[in-house]
CHARMM internal coordinates of N, CA and C (Angstrom, degrees):
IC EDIT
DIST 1 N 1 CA 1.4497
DIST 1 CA 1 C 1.5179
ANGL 1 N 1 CA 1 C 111.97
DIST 1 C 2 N 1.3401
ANGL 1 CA 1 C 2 N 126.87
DIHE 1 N 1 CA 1 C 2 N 172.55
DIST 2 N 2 CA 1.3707
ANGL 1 C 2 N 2 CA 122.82
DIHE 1 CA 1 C 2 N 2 CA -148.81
DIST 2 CA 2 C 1.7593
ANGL 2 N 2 CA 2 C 80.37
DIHE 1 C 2 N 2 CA 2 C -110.09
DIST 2 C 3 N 0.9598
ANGL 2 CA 2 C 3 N 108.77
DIHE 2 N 2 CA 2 C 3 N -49.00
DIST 3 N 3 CA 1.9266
ANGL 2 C 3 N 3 CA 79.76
DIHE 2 CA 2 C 3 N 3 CA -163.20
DIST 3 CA 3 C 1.8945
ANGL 3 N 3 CA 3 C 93.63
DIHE 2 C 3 N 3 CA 3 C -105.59
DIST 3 C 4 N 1.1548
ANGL 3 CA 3 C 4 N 111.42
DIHE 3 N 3 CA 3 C 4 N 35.30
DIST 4 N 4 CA 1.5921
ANGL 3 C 4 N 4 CA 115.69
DIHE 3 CA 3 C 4 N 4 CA 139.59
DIST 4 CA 4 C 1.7435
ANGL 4 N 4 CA 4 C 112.10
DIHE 3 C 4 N 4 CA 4 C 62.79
DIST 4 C 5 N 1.6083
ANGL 4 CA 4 C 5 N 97.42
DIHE 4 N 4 CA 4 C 5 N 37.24
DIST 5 N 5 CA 1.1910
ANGL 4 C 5 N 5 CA 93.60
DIHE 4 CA 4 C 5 N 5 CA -172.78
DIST 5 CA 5 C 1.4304
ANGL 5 N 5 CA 5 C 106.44
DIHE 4 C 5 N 5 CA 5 C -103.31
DIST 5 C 6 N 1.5146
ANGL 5 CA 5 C 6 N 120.79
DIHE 5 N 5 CA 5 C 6 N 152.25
DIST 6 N 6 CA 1.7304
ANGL 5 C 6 N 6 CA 121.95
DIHE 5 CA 5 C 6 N 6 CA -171.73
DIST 6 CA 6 C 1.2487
ANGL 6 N 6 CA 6 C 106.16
DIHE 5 C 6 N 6 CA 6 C -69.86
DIST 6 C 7 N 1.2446
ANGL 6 CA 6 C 7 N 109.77
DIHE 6 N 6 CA 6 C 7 N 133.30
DIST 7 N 7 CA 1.6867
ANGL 6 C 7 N 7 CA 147.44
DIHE 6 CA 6 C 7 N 7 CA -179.06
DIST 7 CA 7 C 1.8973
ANGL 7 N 7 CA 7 C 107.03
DIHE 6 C 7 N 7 CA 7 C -42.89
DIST 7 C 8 N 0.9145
ANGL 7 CA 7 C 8 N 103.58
DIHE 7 N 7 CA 7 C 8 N 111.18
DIST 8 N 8 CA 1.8632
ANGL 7 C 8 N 8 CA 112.19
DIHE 7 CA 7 C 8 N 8 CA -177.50
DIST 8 CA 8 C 1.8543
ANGL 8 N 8 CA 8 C 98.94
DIHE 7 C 8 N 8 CA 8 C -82.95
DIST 8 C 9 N 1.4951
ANGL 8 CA 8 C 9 N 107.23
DIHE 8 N 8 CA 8 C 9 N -17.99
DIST 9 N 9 CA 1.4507
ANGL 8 C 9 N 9 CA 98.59
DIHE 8 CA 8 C 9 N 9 CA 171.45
DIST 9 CA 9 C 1.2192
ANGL 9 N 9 CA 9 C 101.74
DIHE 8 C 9 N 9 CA 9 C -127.32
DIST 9 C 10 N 1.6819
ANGL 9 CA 9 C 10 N 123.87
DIHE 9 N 9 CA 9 C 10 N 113.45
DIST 10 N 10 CA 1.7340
ANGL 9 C 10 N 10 CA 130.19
DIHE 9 CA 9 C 10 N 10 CA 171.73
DIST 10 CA 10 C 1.5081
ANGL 10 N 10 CA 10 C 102.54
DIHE 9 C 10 N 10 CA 10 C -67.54
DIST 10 C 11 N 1.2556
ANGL 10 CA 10 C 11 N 96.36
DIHE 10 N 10 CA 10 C 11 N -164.40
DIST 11 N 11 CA 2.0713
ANGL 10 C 11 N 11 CA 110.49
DIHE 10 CA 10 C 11 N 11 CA 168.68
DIST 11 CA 11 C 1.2373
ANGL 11 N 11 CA 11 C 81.05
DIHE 10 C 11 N 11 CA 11 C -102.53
DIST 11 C 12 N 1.1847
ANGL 11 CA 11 C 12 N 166.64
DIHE 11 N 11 CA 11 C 12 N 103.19
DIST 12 N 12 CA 1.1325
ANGL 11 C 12 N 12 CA 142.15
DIHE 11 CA 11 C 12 N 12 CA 81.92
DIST 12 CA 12 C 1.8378
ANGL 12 N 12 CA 12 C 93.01
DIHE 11 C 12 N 12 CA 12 C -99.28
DIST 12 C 13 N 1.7306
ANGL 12 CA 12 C 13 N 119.32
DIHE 12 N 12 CA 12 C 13 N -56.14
DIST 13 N 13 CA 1.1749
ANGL 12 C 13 N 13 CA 107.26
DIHE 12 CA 12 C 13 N 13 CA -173.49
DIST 13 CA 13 C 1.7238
ANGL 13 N 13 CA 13 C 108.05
DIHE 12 C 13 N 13 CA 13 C -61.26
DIST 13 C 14 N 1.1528
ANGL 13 CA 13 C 14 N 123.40
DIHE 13 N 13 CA 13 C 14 N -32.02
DIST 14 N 14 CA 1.6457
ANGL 13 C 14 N 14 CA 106.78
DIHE 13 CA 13 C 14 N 14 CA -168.91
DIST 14 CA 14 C 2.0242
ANGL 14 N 14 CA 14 C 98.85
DIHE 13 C 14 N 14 CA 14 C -65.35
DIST 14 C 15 N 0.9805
ANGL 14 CA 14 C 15 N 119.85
DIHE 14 N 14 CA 14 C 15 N -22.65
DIST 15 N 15 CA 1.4773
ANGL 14 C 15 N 15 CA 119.24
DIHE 14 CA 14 C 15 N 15 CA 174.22
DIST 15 CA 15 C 1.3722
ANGL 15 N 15 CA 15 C 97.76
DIHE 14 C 15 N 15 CA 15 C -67.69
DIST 15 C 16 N 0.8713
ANGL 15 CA 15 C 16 N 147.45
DIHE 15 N 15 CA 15 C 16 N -50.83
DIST 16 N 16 CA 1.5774
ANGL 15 C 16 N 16 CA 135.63
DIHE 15 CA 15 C 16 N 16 CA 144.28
DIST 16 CA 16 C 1.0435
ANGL 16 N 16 CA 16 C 144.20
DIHE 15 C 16 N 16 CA 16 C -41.93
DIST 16 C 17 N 1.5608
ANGL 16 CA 16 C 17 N 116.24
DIHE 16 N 16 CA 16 C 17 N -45.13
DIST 17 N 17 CA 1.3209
ANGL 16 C 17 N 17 CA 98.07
DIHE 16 CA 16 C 17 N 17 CA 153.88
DIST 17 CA 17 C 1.5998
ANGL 17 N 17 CA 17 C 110.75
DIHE 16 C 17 N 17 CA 17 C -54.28
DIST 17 C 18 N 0.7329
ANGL 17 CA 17 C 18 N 134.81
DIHE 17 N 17 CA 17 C 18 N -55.35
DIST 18 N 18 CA 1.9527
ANGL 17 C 18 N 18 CA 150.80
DIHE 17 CA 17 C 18 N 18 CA -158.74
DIST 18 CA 18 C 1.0783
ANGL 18 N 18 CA 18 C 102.82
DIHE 17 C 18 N 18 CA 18 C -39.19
DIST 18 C 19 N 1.6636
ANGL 18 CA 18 C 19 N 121.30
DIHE 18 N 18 CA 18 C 19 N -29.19
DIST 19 N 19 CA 1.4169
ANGL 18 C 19 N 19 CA 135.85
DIHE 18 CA 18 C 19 N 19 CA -160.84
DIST 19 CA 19 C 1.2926
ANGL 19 N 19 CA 19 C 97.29
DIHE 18 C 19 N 19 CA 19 C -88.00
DIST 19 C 20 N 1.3228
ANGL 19 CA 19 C 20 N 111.48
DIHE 19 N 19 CA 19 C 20 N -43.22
DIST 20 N 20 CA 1.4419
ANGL 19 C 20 N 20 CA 111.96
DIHE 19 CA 19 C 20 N 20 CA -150.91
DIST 20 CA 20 C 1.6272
ANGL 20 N 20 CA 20 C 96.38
DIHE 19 C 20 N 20 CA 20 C -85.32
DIST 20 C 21 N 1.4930
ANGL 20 CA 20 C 21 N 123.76
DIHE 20 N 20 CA 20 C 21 N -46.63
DIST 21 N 21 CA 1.2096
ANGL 20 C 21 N 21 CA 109.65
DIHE 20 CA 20 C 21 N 21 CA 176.68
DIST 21 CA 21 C 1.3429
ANGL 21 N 21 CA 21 C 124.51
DIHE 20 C 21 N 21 CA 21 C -78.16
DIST 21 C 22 N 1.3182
ANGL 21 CA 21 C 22 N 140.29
DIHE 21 N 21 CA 21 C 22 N 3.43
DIST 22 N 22 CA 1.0130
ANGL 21 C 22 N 22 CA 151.23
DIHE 21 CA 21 C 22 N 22 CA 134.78
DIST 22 CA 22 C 1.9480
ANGL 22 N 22 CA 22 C 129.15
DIHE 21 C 22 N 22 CA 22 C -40.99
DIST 22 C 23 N 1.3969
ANGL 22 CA 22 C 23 N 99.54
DIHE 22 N 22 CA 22 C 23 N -46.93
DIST 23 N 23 CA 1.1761
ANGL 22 C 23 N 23 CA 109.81
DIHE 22 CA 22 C 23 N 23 CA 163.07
DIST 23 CA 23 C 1.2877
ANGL 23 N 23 CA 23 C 138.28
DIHE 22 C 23 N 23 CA 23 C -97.27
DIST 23 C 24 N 1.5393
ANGL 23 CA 23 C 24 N 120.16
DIHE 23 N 23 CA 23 C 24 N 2.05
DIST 24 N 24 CA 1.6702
ANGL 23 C 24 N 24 CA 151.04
DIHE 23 CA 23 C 24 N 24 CA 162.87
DIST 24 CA 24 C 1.3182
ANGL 24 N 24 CA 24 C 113.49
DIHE 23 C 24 N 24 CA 24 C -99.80
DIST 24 C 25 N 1.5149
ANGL 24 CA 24 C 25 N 141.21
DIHE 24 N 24 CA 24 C 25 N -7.83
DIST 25 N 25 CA 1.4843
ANGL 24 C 25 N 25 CA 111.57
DIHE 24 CA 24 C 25 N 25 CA -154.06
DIST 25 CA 25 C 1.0534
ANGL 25 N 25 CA 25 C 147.44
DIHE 24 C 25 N 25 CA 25 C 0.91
DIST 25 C 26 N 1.3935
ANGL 25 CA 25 C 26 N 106.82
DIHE 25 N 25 CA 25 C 26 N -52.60
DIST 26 N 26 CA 1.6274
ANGL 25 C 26 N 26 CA 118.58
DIHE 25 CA 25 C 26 N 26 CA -162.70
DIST 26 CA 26 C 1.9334
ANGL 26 N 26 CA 26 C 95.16
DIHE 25 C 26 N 26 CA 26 C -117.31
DIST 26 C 27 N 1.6906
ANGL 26 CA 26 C 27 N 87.97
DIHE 26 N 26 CA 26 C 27 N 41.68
DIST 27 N 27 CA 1.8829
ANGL 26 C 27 N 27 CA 80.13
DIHE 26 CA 26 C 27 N 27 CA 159.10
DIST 27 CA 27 C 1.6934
ANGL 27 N 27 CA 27 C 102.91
DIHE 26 C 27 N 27 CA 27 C -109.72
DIST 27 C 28 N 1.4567
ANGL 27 CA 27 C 28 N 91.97
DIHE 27 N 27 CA 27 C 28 N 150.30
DIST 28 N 28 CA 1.2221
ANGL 27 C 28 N 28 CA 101.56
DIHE 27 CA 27 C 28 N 28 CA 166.40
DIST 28 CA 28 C 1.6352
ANGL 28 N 28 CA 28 C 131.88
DIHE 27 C 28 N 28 CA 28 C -59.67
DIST 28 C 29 N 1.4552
ANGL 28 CA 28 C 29 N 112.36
DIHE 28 N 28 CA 28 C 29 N -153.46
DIST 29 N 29 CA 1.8108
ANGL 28 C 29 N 29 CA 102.22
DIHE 28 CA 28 C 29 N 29 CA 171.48
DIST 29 CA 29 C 0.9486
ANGL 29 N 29 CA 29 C 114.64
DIHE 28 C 29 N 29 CA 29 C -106.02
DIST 29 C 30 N 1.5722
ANGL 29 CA 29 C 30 N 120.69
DIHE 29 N 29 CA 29 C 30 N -7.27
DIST 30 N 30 CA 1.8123
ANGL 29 C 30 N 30 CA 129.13
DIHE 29 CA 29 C 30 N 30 CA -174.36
DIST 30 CA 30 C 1.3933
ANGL 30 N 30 CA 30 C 98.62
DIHE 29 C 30 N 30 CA 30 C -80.36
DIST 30 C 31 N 1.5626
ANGL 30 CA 30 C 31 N 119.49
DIHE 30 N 30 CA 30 C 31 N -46.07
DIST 31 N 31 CA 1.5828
ANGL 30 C 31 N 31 CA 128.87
DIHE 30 CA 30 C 31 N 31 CA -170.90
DIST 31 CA 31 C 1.9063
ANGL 31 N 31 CA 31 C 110.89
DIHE 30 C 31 N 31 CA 31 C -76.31
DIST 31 C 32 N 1.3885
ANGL 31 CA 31 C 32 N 108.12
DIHE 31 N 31 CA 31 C 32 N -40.14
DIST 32 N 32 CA 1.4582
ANGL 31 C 32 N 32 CA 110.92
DIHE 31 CA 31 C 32 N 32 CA 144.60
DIST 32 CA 32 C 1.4044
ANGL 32 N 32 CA 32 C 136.41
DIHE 31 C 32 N 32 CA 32 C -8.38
DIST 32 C 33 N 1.7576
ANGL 32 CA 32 C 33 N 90.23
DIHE 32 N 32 CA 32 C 33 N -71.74
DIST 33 N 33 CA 1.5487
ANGL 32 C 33 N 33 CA 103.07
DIHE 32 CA 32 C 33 N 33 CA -147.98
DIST 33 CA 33 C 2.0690
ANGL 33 N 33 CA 33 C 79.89
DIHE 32 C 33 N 33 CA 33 C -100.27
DIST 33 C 34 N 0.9059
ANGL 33 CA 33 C 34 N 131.09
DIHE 33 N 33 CA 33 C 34 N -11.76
DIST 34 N 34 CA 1.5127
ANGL 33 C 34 N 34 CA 147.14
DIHE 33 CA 33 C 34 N 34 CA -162.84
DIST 34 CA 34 C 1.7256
ANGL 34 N 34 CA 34 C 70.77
DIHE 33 C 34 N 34 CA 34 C -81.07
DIST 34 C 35 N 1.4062
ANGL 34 CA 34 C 35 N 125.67
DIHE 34 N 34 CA 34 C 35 N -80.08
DIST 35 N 35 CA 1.1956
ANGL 34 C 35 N 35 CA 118.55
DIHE 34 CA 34 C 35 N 35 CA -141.95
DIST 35 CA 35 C 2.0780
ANGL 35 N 35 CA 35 C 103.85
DIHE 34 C 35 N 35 CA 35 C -69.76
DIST 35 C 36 N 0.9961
ANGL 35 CA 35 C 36 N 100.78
DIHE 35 N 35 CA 35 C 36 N -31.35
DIST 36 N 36 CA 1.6033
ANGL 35 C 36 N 36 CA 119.45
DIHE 35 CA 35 C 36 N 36 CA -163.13
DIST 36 CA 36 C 2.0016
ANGL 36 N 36 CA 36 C 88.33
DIHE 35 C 36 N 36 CA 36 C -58.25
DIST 36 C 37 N 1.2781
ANGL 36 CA 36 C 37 N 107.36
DIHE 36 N 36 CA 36 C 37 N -56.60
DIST 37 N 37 CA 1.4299
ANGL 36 C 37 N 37 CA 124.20
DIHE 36 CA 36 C 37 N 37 CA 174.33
DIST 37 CA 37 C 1.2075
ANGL 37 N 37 CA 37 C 120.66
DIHE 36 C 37 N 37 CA 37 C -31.86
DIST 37 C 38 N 1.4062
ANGL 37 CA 37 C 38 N 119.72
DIHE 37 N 37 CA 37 C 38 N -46.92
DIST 38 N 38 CA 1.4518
ANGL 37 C 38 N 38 CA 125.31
DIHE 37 CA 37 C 38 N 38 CA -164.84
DIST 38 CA 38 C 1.5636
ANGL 38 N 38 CA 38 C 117.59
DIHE 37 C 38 N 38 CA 38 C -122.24
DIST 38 C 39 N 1.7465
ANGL 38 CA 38 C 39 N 73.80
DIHE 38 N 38 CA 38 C 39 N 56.32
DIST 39 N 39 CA 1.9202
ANGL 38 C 39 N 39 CA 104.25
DIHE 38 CA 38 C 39 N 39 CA 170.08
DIST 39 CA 39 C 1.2225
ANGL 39 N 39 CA 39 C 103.02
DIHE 38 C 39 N 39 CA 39 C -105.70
DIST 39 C 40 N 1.3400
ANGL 39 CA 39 C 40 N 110.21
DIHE 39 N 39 CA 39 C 40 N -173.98
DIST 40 N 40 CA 1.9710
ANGL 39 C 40 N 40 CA 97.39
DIHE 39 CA 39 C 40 N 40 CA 157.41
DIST 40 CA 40 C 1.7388
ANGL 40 N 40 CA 40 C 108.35
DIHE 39 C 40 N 40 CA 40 C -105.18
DIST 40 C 41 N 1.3876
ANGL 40 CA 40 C 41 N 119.92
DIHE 40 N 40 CA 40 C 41 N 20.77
DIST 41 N 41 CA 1.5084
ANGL 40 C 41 N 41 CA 118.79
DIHE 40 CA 40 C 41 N 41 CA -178.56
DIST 41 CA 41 C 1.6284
ANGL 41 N 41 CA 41 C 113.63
DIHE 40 C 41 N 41 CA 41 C -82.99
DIST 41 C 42 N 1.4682
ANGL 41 CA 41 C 42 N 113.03
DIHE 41 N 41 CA 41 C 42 N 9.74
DIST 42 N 42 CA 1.3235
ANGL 41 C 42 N 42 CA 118.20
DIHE 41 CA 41 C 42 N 42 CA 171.67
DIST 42 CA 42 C 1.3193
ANGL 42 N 42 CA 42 C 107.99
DIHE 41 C 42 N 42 CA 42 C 87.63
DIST 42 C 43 N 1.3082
ANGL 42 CA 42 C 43 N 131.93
DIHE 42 N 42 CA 42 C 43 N -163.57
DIST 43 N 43 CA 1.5553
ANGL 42 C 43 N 43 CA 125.28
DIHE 42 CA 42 C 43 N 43 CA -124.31
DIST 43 CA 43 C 2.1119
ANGL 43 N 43 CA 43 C 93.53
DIHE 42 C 43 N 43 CA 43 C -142.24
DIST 43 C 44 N 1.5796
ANGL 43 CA 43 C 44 N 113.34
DIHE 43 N 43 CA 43 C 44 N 134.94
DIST 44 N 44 CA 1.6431
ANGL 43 C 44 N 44 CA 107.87
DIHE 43 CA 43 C 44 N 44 CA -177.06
DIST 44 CA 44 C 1.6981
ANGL 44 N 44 CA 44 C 102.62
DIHE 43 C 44 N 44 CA 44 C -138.61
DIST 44 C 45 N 0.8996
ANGL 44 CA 44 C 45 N 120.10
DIHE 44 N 44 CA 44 C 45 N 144.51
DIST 45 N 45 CA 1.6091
ANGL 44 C 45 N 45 CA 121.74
DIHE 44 CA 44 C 45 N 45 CA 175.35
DIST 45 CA 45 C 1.2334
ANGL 45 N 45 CA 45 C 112.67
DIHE 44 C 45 N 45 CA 45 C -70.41
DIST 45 C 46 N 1.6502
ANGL 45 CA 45 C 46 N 113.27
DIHE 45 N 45 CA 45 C 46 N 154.03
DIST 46 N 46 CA 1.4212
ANGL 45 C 46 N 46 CA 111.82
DIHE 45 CA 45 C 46 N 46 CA 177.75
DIST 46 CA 46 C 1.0357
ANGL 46 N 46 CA 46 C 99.85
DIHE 45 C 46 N 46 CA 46 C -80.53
DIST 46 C 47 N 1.4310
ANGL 46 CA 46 C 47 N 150.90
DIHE 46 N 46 CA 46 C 47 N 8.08
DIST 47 N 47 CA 1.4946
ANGL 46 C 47 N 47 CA 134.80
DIHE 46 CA 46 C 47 N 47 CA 119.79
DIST 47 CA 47 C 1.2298
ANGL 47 N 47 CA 47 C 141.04
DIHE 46 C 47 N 47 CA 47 C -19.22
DIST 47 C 48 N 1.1879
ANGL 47 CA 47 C 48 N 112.12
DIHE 47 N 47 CA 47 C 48 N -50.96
DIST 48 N 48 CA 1.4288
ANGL 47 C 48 N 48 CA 139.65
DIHE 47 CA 47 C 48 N 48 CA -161.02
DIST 48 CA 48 C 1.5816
ANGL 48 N 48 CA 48 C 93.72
DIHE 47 C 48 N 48 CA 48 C -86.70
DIST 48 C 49 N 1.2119
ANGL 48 CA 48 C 49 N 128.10
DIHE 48 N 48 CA 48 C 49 N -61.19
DIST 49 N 49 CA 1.2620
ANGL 48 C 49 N 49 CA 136.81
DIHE 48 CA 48 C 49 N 49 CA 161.32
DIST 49 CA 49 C 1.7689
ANGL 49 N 49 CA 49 C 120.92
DIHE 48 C 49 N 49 CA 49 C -4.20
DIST 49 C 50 N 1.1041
ANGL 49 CA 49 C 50 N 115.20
DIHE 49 N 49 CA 49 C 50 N -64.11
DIST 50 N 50 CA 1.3731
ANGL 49 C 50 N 50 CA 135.10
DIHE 49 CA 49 C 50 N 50 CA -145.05
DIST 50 CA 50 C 1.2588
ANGL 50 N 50 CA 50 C 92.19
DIHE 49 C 50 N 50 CA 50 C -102.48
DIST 50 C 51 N 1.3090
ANGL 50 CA 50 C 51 N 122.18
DIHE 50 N 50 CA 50 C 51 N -43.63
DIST 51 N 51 CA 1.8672
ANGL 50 C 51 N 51 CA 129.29
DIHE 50 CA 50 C 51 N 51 CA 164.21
DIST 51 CA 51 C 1.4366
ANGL 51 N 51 CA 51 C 112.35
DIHE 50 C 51 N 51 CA 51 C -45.56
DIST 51 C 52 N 1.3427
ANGL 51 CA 51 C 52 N 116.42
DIHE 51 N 51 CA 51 C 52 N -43.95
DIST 52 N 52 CA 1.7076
ANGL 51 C 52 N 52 CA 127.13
DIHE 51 CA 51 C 52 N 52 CA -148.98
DIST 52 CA 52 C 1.6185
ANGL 52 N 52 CA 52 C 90.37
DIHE 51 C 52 N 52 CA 52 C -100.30
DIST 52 C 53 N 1.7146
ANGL 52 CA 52 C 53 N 115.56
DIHE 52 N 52 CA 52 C 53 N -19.49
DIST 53 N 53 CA 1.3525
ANGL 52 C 53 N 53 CA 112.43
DIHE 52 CA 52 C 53 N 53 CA 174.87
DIST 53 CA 53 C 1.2222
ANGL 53 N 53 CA 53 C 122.76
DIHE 52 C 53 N 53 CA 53 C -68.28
DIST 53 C 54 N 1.6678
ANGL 53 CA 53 C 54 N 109.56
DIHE 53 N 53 CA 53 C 54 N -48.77
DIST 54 N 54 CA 1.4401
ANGL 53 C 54 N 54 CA 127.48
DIHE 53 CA 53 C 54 N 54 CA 150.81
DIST 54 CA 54 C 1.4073
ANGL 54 N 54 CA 54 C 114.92
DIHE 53 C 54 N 54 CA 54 C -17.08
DIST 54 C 55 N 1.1488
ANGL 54 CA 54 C 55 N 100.14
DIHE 54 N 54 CA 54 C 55 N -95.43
DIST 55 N 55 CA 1.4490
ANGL 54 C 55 N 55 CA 108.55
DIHE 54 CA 54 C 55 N 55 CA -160.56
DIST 55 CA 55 C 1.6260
ANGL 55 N 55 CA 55 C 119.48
DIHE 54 C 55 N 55 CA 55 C -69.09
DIST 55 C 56 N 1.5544
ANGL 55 CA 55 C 56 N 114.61
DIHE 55 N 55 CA 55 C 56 N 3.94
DIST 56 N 56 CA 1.2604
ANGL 55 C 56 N 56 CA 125.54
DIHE 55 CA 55 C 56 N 56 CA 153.58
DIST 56 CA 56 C 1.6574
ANGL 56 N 56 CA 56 C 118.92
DIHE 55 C 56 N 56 CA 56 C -88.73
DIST 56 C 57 N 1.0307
ANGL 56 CA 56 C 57 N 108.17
DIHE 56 N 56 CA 56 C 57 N 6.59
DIST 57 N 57 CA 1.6802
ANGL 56 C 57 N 57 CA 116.05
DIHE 56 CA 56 C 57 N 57 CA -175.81
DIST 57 CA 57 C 1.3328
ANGL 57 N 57 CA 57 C 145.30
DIHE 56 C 57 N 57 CA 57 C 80.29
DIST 57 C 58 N 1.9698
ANGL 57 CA 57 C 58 N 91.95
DIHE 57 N 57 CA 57 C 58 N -7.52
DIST 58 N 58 CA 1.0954
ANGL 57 C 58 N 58 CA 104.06
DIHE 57 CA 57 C 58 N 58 CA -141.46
DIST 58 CA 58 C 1.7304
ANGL 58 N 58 CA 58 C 105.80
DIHE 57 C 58 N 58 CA 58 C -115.95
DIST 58 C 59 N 1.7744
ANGL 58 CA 58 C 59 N 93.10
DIHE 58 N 58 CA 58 C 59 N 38.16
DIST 59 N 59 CA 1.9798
ANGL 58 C 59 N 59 CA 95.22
DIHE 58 CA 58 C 59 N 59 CA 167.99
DIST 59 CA 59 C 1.8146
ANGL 59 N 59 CA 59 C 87.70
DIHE 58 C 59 N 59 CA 59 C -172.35
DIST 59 C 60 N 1.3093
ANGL 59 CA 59 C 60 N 117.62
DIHE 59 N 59 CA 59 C 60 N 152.23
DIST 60 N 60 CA 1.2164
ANGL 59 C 60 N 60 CA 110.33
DIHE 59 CA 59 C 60 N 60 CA -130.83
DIST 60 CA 60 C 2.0579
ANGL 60 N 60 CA 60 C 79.43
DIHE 59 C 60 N 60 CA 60 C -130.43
END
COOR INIT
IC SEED 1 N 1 CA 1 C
IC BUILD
């Protein structure tokens, strides 16, 4: 990232996300970040979401 700030999604959470959109396809980013939320790894914006989708490859 350009102004070098620490990552709100590690590899352990993007393996989670990975899970989750893997097993939802056709969820949106509210139901996403809804499910990502109600882990105990603490709390990410549906901002953050769509960024971390990016750069995981995995929405175009």
């Amino acid at each position: 990232p350009a102004l070098c700030r620490q990552q709100l999604i590690d590899a352990r959470r993007e393996q989670r996300l990975s899970r989750i959109i893997h097993s939802e396809c056709r969820a949106t980013v509210r139901q996403i970040t809804s499910r990502h939320n109600s882990g105990d790894q603490g709390n990410v914006s549906q901002h953050t979401v769509p960024h971390s989708l990016l750069r995981m490859g995995l929405r175009s």
